[in-house]
C-alpha positions in Angstrom: -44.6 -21.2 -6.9 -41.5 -21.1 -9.5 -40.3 -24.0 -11.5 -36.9 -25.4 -10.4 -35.3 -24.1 -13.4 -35.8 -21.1 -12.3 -33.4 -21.4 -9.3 -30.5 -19.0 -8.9 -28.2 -18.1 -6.6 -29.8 -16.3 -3.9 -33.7 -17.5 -3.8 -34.8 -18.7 -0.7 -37.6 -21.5 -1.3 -39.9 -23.2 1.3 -39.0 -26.8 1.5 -40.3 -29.6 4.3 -41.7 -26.6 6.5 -37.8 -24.9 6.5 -36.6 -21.9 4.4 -33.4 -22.6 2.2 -30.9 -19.8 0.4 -29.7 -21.4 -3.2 -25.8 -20.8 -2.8 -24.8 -22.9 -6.0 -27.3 -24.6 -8.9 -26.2 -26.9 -12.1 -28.1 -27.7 -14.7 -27.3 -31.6 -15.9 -28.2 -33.0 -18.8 -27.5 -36.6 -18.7 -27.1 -39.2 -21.8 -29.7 -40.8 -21.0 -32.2 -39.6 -19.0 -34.4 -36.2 -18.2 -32.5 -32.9 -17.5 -32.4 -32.4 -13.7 -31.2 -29.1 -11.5 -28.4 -30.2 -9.0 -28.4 -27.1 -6.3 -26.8 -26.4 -2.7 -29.5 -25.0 -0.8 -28.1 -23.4 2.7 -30.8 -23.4 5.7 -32.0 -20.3 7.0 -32.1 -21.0 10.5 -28.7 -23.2 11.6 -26.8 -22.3 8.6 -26.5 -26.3 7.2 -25.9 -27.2 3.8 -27.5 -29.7 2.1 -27.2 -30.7 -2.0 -30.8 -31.6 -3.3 -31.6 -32.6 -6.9 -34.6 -31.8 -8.7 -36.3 -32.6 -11.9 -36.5 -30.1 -14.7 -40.1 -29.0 -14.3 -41.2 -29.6 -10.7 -42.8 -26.6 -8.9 -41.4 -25.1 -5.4 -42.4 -22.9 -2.8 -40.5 -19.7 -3.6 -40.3 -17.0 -0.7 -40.3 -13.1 -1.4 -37.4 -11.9 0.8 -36.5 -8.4 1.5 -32.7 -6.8 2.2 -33.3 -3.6 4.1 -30.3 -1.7 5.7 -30.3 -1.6 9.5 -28.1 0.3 11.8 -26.5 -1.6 15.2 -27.5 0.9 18.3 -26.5 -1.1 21.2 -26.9 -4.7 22.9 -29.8 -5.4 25.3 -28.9 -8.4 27.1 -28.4 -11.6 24.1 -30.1 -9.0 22.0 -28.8 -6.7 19.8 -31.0 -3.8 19.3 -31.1 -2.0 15.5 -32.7 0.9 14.1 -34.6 0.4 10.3 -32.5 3.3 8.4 -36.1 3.9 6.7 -38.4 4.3 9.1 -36.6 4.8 12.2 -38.5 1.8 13.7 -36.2 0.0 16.4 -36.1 -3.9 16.3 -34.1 -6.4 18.9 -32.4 -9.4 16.6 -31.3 -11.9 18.5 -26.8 -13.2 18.9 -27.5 -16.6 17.3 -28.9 -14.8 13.3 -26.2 -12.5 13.3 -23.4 -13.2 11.0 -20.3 -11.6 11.8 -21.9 -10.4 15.5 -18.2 -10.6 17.1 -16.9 -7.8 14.8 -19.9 -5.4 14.8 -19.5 -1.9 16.9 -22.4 0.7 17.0 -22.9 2.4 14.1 -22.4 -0.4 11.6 -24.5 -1.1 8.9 -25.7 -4.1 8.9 -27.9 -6.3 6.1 -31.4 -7.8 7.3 -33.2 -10.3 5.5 -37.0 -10.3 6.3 -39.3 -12.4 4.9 -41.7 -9.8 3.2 -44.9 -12.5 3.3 -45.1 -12.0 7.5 -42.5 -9.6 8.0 -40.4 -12.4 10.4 -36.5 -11.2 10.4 -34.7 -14.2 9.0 -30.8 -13.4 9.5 -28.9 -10.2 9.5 -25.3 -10.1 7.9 -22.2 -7.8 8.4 -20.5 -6.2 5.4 -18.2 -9.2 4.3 -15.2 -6.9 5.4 -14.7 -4.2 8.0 -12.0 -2.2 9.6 -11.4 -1.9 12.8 -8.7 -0.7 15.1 -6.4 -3.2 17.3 -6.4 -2.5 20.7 -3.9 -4.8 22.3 -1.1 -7.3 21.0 2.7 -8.3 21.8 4.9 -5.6 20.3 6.1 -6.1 16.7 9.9 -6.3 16.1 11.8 -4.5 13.0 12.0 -7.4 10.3 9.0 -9.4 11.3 8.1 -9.2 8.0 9.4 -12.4 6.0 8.0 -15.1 7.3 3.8 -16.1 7.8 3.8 -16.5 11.4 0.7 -15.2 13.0 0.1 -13.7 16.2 -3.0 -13.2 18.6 -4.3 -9.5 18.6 -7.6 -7.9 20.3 -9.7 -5.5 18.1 -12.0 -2.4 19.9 -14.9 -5.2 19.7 -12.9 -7.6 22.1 -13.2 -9.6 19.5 -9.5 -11.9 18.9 -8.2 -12.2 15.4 -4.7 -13.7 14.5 -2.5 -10.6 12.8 1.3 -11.1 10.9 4.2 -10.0 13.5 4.2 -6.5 12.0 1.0 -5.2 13.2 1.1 -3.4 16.3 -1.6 -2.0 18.5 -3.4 1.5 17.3 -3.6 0.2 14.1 -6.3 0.1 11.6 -6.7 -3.5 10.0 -9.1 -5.1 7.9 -11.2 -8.1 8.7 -13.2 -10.6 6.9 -16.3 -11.2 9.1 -17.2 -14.6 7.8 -14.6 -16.4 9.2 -12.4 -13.5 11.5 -9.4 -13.4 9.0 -6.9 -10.6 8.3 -7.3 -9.1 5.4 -4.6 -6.3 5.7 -3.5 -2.9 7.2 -5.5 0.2 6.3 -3.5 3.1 5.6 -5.5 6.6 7.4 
């Protein structure tokens, strides 16, 4: 149990039978009034967002979670199967808890979070950017380069991103793997 003072970014508590990530906590001190803790607390599970307030004081559930480095092998059917980089055990993690899933290839590194009380794989997250190599779009042309237009583009995962007119297929680009953006051309 911890105090909700004690709340940072990055505990998980146990709250109505659901785990929670704090992603952002206040501390508020009213005029009147006692001093409360105003927090975004980010479900485990389905990846909602909820703000919840708490008085200075009251006592929560905290869960011991555990980041361990995994390696992507290949994919079983909806699984994906990974390999523990410490003990070489294999483990299947299912589509739907991987973040970032459509930009992974085999050999990626990828971050699990395991609850360390039963051992119960909570999510596993992608490096917040990777490079990968684009394997199909329409040809650039030679002063594509002033304005924002985007254009579709296929990476070696089949996954789509949208890419600036310039970039052309064999190229190494950068992706953010929250949300599939560009991020820029990588230089070899």
């Amino acid at each position: 149990m911890i105090n909700s003072q004690d709340i940072k970014i990055g505990t998980c508590i146990r709250m109505d039978g659901k785990l929670y990530f704090c992603i952002d906590f206040l501390h508020v001190k009213p005029g009147k009034g006692n001093t409360i803790m105003r927090t975004k607390l980010k479900n485990v599970v389905d990846g909602r967002v909820l703000e919840r307030r708490f008085d200075i004081g009251e006592k929560l559930e905290d869960v011991r979670v555990e980041r361990r480095p995994f390696q992507y092998l290949y994919k079983d059917g909806d699984d994906y199967v990974f390999m523990n980089q410490e003990t070489f055990e294999q483990v299947n993690i299912l589509h739907d808890v991987i973040t970032g899933v459509d930009f992974m290839k085999e050999g990626d590194t990828v971050e699990v979070v395991i609850d360390a009380s039963n051992e119960q794989i909570l999510f596993a997250e992608m490096p917040a950017k990777t490079v990968l190599k684009v394997t199909y779009t329409e040809p650039g042309l030679k002063g594509d380069t002033a304005t924002n237009t985007l254009k579709p583009a296929t990476v070696e995962t089949g996954a789509e991103v949208r890419v600036p007119l310039f970039i052309n297929e064999g190229e190494l680009i950068e992706i953010d793997t929250r949300d599939g953006s560009y991020g820029g051309r990588v230089k070899v």
